[in-house]
DOLO-895145 format. One record per residue (C-alpha): residue number from 1; residue in one letter; x, y, z. Coordinates in pm, 1 decimal, padded with zeros to 6 digits. Example, Ala and Ser with C-alpha at 12.3 -4.5 7.8 and 13.67 -1.06 7.14 Angstrom:
dodo seq->1, type->a, xx->01230.0, yy->-00450.0, zz->00780.0
dodo seq->2, type->s, xx->01367.0, yy->-00106.0, zz->00714.0
END
This chain:
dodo seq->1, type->x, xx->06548.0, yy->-07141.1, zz->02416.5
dodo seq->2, type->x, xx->06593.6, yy->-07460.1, zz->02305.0
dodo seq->3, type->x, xx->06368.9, yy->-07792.2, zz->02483.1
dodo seq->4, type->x, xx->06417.8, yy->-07960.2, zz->02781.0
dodo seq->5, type->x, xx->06355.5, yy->-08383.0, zz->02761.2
dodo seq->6, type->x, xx->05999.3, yy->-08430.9, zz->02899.5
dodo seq->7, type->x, xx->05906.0, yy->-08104.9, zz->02900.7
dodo seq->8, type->x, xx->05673.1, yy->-07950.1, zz->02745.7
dodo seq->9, type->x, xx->05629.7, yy->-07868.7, zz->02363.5
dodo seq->10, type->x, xx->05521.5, yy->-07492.0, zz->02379.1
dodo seq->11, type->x, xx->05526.7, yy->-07257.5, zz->02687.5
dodo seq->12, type->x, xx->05215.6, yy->-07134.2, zz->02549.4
dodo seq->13, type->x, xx->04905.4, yy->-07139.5, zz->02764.3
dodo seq->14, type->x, xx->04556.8, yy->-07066.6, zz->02678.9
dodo seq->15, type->x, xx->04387.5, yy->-06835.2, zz->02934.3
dodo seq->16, type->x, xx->04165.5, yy->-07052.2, zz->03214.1
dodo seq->17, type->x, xx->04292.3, yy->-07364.8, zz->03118.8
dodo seq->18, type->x, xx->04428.4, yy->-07632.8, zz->03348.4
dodo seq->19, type->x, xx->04773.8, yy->-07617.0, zz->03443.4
dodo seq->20, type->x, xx->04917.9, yy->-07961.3, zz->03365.8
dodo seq->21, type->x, xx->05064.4, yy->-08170.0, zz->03659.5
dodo seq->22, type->x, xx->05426.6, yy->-08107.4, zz->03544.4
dodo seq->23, type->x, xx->05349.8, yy->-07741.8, zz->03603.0
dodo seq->24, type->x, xx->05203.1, yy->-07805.4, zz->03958.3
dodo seq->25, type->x, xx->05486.1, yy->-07965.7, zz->04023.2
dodo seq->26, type->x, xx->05705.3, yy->-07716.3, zz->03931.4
dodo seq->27, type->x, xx->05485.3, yy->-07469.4, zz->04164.5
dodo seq->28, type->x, xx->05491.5, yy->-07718.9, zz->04440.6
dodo seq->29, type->x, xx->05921.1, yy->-07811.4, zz->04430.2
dodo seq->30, type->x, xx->05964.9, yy->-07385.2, zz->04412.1
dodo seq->31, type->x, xx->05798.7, yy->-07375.5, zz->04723.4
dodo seq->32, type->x, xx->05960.2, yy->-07628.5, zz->04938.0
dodo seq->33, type->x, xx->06276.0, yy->-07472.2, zz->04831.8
dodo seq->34, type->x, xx->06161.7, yy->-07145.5, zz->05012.7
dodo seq->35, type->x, xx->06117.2, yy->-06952.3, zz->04723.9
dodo seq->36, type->x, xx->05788.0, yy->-06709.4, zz->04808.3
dodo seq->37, type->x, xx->05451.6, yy->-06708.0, zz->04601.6
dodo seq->38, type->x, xx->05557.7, yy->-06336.4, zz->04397.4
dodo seq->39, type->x, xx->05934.8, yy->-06520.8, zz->04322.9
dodo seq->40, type->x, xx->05721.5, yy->-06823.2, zz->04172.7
dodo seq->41, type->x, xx->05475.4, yy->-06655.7, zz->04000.3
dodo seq->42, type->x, xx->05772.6, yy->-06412.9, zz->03805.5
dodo seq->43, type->x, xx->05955.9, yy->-06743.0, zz->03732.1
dodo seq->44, type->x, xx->05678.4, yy->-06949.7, zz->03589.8
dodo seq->45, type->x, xx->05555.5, yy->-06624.9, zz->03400.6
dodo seq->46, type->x, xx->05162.6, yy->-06740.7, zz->03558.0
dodo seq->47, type->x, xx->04983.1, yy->-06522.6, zz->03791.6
dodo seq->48, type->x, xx->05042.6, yy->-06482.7, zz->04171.5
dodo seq->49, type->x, xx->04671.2, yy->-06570.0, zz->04211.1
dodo seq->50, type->x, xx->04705.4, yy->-06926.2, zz->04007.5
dodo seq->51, type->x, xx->05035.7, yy->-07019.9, zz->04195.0
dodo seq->52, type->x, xx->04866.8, yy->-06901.8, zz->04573.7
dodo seq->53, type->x, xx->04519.5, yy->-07153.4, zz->04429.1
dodo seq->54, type->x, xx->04750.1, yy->-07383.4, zz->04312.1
dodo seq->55, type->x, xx->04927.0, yy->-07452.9, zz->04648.4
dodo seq->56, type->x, xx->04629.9, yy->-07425.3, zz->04869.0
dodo seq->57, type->x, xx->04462.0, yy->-07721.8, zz->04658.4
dodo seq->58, type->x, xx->04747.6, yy->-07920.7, zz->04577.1
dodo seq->59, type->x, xx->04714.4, yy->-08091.7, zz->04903.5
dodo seq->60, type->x, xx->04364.6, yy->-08224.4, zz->04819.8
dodo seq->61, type->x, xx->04495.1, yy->-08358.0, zz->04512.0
dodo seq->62, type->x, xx->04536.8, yy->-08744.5, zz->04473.0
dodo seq->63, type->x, xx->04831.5, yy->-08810.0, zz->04245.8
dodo seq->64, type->x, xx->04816.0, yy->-08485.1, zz->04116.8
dodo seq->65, type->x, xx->04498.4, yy->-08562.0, zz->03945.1
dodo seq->66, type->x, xx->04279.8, yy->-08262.1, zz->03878.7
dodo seq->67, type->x, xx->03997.7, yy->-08221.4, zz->04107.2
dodo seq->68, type->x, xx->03627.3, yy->-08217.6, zz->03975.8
dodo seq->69, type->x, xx->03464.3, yy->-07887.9, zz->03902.7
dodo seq->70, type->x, xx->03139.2, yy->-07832.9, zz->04130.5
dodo seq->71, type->x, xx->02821.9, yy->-07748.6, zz->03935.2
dodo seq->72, type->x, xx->02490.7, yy->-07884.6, zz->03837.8
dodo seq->73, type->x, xx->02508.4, yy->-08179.7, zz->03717.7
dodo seq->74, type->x, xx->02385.4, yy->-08272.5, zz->03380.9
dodo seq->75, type->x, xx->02053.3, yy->-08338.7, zz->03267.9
dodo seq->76, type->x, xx->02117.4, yy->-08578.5, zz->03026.7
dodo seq->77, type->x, xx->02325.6, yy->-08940.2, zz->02992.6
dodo seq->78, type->x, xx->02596.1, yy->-08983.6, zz->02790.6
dodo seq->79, type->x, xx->02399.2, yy->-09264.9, zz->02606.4
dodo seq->80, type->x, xx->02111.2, yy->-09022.9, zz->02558.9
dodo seq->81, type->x, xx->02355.0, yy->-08745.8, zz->02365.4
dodo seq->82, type->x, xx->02504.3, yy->-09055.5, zz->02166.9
dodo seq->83, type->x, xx->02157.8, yy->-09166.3, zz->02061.7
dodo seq->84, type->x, xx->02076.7, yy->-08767.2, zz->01962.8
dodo seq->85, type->x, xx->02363.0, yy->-08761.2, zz->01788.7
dodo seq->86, type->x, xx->02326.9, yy->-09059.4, zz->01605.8
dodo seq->87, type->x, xx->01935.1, yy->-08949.2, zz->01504.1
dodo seq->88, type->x, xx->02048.1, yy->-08618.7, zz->01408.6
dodo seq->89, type->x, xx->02325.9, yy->-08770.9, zz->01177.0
dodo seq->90, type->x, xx->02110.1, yy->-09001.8, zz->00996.2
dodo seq->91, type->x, xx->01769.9, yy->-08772.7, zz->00990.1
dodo seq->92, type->x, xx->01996.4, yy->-08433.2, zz->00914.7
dodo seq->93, type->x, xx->01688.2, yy->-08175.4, zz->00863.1
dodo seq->94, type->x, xx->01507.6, yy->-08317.5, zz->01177.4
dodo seq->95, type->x, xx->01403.2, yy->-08102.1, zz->01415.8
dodo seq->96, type->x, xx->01420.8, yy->-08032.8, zz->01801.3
dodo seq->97, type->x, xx->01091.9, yy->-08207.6, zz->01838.6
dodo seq->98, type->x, xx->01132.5, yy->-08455.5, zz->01613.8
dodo seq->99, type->x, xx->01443.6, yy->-08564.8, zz->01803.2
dodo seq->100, type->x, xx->01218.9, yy->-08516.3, zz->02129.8
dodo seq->101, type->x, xx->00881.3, yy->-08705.4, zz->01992.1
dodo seq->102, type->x, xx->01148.5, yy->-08975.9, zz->01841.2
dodo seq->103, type->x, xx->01400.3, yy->-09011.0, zz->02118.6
dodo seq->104, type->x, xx->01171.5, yy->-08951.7, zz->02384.0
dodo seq->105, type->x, xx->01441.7, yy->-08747.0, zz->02526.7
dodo seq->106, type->x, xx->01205.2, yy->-08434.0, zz->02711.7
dodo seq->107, type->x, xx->01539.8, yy->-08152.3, zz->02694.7
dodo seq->108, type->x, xx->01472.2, yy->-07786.3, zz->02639.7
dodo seq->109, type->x, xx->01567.5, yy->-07604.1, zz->02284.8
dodo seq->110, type->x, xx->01947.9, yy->-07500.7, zz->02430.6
dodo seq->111, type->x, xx->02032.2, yy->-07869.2, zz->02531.1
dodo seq->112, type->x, xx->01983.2, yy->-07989.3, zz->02243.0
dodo seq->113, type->x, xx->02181.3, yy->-07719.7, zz->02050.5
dodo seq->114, type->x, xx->02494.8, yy->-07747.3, zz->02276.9
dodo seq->115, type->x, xx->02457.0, yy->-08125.3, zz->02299.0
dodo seq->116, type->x, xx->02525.0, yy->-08062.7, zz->01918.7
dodo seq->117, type->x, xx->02720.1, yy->-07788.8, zz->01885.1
dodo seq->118, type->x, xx->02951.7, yy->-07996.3, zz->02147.6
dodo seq->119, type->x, xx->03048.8, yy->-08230.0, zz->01854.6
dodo seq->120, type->x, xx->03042.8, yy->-07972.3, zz->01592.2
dodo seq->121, type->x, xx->02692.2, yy->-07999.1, zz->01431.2
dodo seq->122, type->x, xx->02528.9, yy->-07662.6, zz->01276.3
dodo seq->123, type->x, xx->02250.2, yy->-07548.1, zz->01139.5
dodo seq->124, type->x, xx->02205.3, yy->-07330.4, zz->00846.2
dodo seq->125, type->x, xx->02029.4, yy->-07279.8, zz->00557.8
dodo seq->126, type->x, xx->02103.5, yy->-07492.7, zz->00254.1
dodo seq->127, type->x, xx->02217.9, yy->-07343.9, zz->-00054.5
dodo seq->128, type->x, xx->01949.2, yy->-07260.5, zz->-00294.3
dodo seq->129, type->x, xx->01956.2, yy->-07490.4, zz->-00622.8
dodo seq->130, type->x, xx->01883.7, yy->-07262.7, zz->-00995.0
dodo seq->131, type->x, xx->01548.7, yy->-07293.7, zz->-01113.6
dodo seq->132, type->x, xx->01533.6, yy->-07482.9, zz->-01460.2
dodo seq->133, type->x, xx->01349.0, yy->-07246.1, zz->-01765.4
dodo seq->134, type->x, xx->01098.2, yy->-07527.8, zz->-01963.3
dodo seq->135, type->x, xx->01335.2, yy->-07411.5, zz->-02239.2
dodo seq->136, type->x, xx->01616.2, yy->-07545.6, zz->-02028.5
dodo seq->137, type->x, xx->01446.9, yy->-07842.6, zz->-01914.8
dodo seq->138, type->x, xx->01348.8, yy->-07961.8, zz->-02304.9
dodo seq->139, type->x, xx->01735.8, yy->-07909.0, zz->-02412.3
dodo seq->140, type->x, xx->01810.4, yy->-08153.9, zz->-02129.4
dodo seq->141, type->x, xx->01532.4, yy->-08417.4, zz->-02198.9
dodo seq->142, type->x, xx->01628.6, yy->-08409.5, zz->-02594.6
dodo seq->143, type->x, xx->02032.7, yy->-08466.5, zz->-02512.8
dodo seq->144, type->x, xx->01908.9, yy->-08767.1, zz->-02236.9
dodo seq->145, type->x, xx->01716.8, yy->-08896.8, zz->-02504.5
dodo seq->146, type->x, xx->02000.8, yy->-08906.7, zz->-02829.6
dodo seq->147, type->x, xx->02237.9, yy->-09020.6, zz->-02569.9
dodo seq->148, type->x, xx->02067.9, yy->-09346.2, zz->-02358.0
dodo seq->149, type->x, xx->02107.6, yy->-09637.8, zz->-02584.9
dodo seq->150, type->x, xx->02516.3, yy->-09492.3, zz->-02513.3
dodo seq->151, type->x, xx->02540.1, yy->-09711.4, zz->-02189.6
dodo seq->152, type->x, xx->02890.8, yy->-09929.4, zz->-02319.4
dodo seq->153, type->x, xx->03019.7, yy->-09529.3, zz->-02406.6
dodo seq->154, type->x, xx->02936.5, yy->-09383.6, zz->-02026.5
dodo seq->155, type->x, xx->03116.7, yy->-09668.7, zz->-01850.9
dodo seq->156, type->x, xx->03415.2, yy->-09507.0, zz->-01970.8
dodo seq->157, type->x, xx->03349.9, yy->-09151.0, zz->-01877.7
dodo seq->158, type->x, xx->03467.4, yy->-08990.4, zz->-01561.1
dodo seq->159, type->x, xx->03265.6, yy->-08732.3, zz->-01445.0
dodo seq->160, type->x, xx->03440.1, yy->-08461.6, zz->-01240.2
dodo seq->161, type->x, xx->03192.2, yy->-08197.6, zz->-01101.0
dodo seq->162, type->x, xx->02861.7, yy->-08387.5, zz->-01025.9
dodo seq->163, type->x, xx->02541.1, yy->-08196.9, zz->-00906.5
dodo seq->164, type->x, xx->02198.3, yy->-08273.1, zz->-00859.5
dodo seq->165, type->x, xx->01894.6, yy->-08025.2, zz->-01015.3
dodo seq->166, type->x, xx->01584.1, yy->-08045.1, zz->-00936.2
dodo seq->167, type->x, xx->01285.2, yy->-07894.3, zz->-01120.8
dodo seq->168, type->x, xx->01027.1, yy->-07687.6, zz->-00888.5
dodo seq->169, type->x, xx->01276.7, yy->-07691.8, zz->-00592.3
dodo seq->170, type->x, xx->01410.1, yy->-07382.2, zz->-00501.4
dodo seq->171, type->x, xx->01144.1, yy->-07105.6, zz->-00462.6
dodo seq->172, type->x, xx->01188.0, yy->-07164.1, zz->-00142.1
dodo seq->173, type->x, xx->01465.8, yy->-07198.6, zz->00122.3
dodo seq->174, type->x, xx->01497.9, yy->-07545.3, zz->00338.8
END
């Protein structure tokens, strides 16, 4: 089927989303042309339910502007979750109360996790690092050593796959 100017892109809906206002519309003009709610509902392909809802509120509408959902309200600014984002994205291995004793933002455990799980910040174990052998660590130290008077030499090297190693780290998991 091909597109219609200023129409949509895709017909495609995701399930309990918003209907945009060109679709209320739509809804709204098939009804003051007589046609009834089962007629609508088999033309837009949505269900008879969210055509009947649709017309019932459309008068409370301004503008077609999409009324606000009732429900508690949050407990938290939007200047508080920018500041515990902002913490949590400089101090990355802080914790809950360290962003409360810091912040001075009192929110439960689950606040803070949706707060950042809202703008797609996880938690989860880092990776563990390999353990160096003293063996290991003495080849290392003796190749540092015949190599750093070489500093005109390593200006010119590009190094591809960097990776930091740390000796005693990894017995156990951050």
């Amino acid at each position: 089927m091909p597109r219609r100017p200023l129409a949509e892109i895709s017909g495609n809906r995701a399930p309990n989303c918003e209907l945009s206002p060109y679709q209320r519309g739509k809804i709204e003009r098939s009804r003051e042309l007589g046609q009834s709610i089962r007629a609508i509902a088999k033309d837009t392909k949505f269900a008879a339910s969210t055509v009947q809802t649709t017309l019932e509120i459309n008068p409370q509408r301004n503008e077609a502007v999409t009324l606000q959902r009732s429900g508690r309200p949050k407990k938290y600014s939007v200047r508080e979750q920018r500041r515990i984002v902002k913490f949590v994205r400089i101090n990355p291995k802080s914790t809950y109360e360290d962003i409360r004793q810091n912040l001075h933002i009192y929110l439960s455990h689950d606040t803070f996790g949706r707060i950042l799980d809202s703008v797609r910040i996880k938690n989860w174990r880092a990776k563990g690092r390999p353990t160096l052998e003293p063996r290991d660590v003495k080849i290392r130290w003796d190749w540092a050593r015949v190599y750093c008077e070489w500093l005109e030499q390593w200006k010119s090297i590009i190094f591809s796959d960097e990776c930091s190693v740390e000796r005693g780290k990894g017995a156990q998991r951050e």
